[in-house]
C-alpha positions in Angstrom: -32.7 -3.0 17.2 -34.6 -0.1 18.8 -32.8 -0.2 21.8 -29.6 -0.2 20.2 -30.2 2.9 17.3 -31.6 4.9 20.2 -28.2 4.2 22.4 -26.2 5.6 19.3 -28.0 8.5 18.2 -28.8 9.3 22.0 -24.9 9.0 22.9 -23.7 11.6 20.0 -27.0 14.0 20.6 -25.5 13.6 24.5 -21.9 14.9 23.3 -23.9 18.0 22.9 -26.7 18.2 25.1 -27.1 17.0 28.3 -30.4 16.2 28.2 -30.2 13.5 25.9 -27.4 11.4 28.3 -30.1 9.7 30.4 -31.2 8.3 27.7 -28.6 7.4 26.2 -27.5 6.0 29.6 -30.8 3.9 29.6 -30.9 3.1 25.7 -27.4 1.1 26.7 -28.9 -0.6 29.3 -32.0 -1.9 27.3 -29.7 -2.6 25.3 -27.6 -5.3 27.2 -31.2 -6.5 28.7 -31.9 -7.3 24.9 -28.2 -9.0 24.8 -29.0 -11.8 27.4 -32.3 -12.0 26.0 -34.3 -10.3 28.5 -37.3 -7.8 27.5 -36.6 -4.2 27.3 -38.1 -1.5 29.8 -41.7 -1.0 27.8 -41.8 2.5 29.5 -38.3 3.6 27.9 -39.3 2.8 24.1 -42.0 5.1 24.8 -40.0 7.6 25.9 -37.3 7.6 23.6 -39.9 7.6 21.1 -42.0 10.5 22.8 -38.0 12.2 22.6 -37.6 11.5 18.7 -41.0 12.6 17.5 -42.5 15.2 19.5 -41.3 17.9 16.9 -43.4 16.2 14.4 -46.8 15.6 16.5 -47.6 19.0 16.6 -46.8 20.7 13.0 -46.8 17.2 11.1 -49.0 14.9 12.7 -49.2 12.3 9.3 -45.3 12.3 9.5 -45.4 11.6 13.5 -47.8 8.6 13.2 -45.7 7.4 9.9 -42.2 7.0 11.8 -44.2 5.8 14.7 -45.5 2.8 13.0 -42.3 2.3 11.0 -39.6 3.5 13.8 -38.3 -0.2 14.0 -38.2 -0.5 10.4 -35.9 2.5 10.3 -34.0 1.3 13.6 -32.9 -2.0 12.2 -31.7 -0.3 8.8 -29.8 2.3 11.4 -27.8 -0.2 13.2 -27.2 -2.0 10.0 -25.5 0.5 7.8 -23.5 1.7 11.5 -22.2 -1.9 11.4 -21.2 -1.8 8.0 -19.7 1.8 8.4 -17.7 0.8 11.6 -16.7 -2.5 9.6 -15.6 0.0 7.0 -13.6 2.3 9.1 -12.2 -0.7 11.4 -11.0 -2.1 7.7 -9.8 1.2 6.9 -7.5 1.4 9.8 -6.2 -1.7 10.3 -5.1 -1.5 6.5 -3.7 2.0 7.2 -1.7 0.6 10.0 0.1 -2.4 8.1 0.1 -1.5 4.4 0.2 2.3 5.3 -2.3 2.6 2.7 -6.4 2.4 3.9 -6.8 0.3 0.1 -4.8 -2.2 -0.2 -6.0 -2.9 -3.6 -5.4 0.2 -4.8 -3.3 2.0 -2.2 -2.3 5.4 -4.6 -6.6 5.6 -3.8 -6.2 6.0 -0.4 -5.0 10.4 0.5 -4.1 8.7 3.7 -1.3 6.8 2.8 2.1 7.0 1.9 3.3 8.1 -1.7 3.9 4.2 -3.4 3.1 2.5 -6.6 0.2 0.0 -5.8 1.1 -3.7 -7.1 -2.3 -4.9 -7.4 -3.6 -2.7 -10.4 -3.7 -5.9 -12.4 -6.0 -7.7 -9.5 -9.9 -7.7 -10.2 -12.0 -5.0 -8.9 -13.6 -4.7 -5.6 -16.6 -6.7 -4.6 -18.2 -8.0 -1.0 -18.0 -11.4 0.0 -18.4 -13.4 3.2 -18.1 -16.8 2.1 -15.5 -19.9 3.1 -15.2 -17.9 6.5 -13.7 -15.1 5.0 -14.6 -12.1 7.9 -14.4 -9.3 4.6 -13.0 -9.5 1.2 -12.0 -6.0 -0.6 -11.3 -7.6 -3.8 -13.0 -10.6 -5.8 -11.1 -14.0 -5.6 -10.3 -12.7 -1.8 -7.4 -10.7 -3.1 -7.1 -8.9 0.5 -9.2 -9.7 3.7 -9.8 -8.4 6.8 -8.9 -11.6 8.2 -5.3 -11.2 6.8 -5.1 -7.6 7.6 -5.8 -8.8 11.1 -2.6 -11.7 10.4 -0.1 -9.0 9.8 -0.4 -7.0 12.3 2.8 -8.6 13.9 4.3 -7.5 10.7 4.0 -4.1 11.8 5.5 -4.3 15.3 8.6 -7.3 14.2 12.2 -6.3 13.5 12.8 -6.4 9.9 16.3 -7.8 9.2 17.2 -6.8 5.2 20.1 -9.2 5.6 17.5 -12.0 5.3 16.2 -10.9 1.3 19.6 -10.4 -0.1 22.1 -12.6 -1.6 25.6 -12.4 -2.9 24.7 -11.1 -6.1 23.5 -7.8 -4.6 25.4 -5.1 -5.4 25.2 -1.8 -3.1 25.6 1.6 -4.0 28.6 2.3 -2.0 31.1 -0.2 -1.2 30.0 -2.4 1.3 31.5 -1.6 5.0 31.2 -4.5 7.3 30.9 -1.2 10.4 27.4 -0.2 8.9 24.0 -2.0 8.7 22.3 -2.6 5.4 19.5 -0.9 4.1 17.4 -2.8 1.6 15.1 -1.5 -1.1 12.3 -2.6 -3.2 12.0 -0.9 -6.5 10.3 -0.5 -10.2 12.4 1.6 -12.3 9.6 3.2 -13.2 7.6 3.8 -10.2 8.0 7.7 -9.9 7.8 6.8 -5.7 11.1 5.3 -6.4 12.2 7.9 -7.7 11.3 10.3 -4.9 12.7 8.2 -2.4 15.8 7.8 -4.5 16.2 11.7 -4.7 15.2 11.9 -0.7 18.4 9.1 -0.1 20.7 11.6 -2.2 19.3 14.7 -0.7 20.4 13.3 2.8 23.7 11.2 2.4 21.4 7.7 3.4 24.2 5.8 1.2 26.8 7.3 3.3 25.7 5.6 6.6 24.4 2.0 5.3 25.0 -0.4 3.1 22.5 0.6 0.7 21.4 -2.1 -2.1 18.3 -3.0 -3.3 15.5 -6.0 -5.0 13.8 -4.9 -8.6 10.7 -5.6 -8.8 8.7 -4.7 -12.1 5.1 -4.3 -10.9 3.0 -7.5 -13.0 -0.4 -6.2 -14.5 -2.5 -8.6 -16.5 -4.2 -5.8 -18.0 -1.4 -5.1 -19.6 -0.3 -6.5 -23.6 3.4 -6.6 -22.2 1.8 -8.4 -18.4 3.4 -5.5 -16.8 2.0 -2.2 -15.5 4.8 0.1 -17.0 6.1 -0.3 -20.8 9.9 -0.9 -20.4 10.1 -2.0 -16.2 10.6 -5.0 -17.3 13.3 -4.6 -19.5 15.3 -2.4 -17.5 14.9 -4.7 -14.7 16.6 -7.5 -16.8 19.7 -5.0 -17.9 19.9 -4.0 -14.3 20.4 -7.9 -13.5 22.4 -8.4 -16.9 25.3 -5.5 -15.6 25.8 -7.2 -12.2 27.4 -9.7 -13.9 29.9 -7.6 -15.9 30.8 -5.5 -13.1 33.6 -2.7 -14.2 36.6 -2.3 -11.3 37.0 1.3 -12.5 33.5 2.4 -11.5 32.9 3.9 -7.9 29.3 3.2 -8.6 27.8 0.4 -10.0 26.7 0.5 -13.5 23.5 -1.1 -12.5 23.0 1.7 -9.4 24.3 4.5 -12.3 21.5 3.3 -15.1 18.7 3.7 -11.7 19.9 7.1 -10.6 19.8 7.9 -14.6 16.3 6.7 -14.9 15.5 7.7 -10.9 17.1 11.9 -11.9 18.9 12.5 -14.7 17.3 14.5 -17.8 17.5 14.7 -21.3 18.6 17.6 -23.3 15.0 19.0 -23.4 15.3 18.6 -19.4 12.4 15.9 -19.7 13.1 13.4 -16.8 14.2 10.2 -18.1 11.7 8.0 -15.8 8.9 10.0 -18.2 10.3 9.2 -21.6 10.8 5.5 -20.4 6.9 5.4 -19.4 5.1 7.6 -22.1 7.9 8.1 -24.7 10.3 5.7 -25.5 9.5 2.4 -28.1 10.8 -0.8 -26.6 14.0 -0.6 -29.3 14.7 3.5 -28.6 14.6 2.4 -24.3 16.9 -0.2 -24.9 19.5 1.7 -27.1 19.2 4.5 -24.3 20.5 1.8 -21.6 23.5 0.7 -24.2 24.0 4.2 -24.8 24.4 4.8 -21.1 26.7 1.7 -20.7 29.2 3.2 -23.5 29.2 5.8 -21.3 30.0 4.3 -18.0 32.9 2.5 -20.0 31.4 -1.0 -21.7 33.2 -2.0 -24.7 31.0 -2.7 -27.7 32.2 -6.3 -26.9 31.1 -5.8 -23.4 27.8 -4.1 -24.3 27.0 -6.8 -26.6 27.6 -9.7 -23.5 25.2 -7.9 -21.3 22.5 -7.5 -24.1 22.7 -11.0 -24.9 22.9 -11.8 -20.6 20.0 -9.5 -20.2 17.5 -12.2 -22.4 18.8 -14.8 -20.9 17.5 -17.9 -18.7 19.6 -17.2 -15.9 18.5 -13.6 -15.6 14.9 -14.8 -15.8 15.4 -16.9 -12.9 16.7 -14.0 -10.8 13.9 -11.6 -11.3 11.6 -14.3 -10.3 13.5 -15.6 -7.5 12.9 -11.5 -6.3 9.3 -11.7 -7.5 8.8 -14.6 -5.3 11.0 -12.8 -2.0 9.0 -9.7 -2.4 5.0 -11.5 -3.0 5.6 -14.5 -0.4 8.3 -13.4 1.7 8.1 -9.6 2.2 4.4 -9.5 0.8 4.4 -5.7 0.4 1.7 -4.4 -1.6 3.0 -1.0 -2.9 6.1 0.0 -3.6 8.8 1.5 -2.8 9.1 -0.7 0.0 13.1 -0.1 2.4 14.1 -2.4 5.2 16.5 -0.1 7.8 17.5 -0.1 11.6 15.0 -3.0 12.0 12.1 -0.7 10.5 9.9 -1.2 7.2 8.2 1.2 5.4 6.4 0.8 2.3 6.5 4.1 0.9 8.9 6.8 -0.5 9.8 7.5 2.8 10.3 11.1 3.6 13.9 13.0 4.5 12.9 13.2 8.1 13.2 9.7 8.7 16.2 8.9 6.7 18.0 11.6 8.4 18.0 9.7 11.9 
C-alpha cells in the first residue's frame, strides 16, 4: 500500500516540481514489483519516507517519529478512499454519459446534467452495496448499478428509431407528411422540462420539419397519497388519451396537442402559467373543469365533452397509459424526463434550441 500512496501523491507533487518525478517514477515501479508479488526496493521506502517527513524531524520531532511508525497505517487508508473516489468519479461519468445526468437516482441533483424531471423520486434513498455481484449500487434494492450503467453504454452510441414506440393512435402536432421523419417525445404534463422544451420546439419551427408526436408519461411516486409525483399528471394524462378518440376534423391542431401547449404556455388572467396552478393550485375537481373548459373551447359539444369525461375513466384508457408506462420503463428505460427521439439521436433532457435548429 506504501508503494502505491507514494506513486500517487509523488505523481501530482511531480506535475509541479520536478524533483519529486523520480520518485514517483520509482514509487510505480515498486509498485508493479508489489503486483507480481515480488518485494519492494527496501532502499526506496526509506527514501520516500526520508522525502515525506524531513519537514517534521527537525521542528516536530514527536510528529516525525508518529507518522513514521504509523505511515502504512495512513498509506492503506490513502489508497482506499483514492479507490473509492475514482470509483466515485468513474460512476459519475459513465452515468453522465448515458443518462446525461451524474445521479441517476435523482438526476435534477446532479448541476451537470441536462434540465429533466427525475422519475425515480419515488425509489428508496441511496445506500452502498456490493452483494449478488453487483460491481456498485446507488440506490437500495439495486435501483441503478454501475454494472448497468456499464450495459447501456451501447444505448448511447445506437440509432434511435421513434417509429419503433409509436402506434396508430398517436396523434402528431402537425399533420403527418410521409417526406419528413418523426420526432418522438416523452412527456409529464407537468414536468416544467417539458414545458421548456415544448417552448424551445415553438421557438424554432421543430413541428414544421418532422412529424412531431409524442408518449405521456405521468412520473409514479409512491411517496405520494395519489402514487404520482405531481397532483393532477395523471389525470391530464387520461384526458389527453380520452380526446384522441374524439378527434374534431375542424381542428388544425389536435385537441390533445392544444390542452399540452395550454398547460406547456398559456396563462391565466393573472398571467400565472397554467403548468403552476395545475401543480400547486388547482383541486382535482377545479383541474378537471379547466380541461372541459378548454375542450368547449376548442369546439366539444356538451354531448361530446361528456363522452370524453366518461372515456377519460375508462378501462381502455387505463390500458393505454400503461401500455406507454411499460414502452418508456422496459423499452426506452429513460430515467428523466423529457426524453425526444430525432434524426436517429436521443436525448433525455429539454433539449436546447441549438440542437433543434439543425
Amino acid at each position: 500500500m506504501f508503494c502505491i500512496a507514494a506513486f500517487i501523491i509523488f505523481a501530482i507533487l511531480g506535475v509541479f516540481s520536478a524533483s519529486y518525478r523520480s520518485l514517483a517514477k520509482k514509487a510505480w515501479k515498486c509498485t508493479l514489483r508489489k503486483m507480481t508479488f515480488r518485494p519492494c526496493d527496501i532502499n526506496f521506502q526509506e527514501e520516500a519516507k526520508a522525502k515525506l517527513l524531513r519537514r517534521f524531524i527537525i521542528t516536530k520531532p514527536r510528529l516525525a517519529r508518529f507518522l513514521d511508525r504509523w505511515i502504512g497505517v495512513f498509506a492503506s487508508v490513502f489508497v482506499i478512499l483514492s479507490v473509492w473516489s475514482l470509483l466515485i468519479v468513474l460512476n459519475s461519468g459513465l452515468n453522465l454519459l448515458v443518462y446525461d445526468t451524474c445521479n441517476p437516482n435523482n438526476p435534477e441533483s446532479c448541476s451537470l446534467g441536462g434540465g429533466g424531471c427525475g422519475i425515480n423520486s419515488g425509489k428508496p434513498s441511496f445506500w452502498v452495496s456490493l452483494k449478488e455481484g453487483q460491481v456498485f449500487t446507488w440506490a437500495k434494492d439495486g435501483v441503478l448499478t454501475l454494472g448497468e450503467t456499464i450495459t447501456m453504454i451501447p444505448n448511447r452510441f445506437k440509432e434511435w428509431n421513434p417509429n419503433e414506440f409509436i402506434s396508430e393512435s398517436n396523434s402528431y402536432y402537425k399533420p403527418y407528411d410521409s417526406s419528413k421523419t418523426v420526432a418522438l417525445e416523452i412527456v409529464d404534463p407537468s414536468c416544467k422540462f417539458c414545458a421548456k422544451l415544448f417552448g424551445n420546439i415553438k421557438d424554432t419551427g421543430f413541428a414544421d420539419r418532422y412529424n412531431l408526436t409524442y408518449l405521456v408519461y405521468p412520473i409514479p411516486d409512491t411517496k405520494q397519497a395519489n402514487g404520482y409525483r405531481f397532483p393532477h399528471s395523471k389525470m391530464v394524462a387520461s384526458y389527453l388519451e380520452a380526446v384522441k378518440r374524439f378527434p374534431l376534423a375542424s381542428a388544425n391542431v389536435p385537441a390533445d396537442w392544444q390542452i399540452l401547449e395550454k398547460i406547456f404556455t398559456g396563462k391565466d388572467i393573472d398571467n400565472v402559467v397554467y403548468q403552476i396552478k395545475f401543480n400547486t393550485i388547482y383541486t382535482s375537481t377545479e383541474a378537471e373543469d379547466m380541461i372541459l373548459s378548454w375542450l368547449a373551447d376548442i369546439g366539444y359539444s356538451k354531448e361530446d365533452r361528456d363522452k370524453i369525461r366518461q372515456m377519460a375513466n375508462s378501462e381502455e384508457v387505463r390500458l393505454s397509459l400503461a401500455n406507454q408506462k411499460e414502452i418508456v420503463e422496459d423499452k426506452i428505460k429513460t430515467i428523466k424526463i423529457p426524453t425526444i427521439m430525432f434524426d436517429g439521436r436521443r436525448y433525455d433532457r429539454a433539449v436546447g434550441p441549438e440542437k433543434l435548429i439543425k
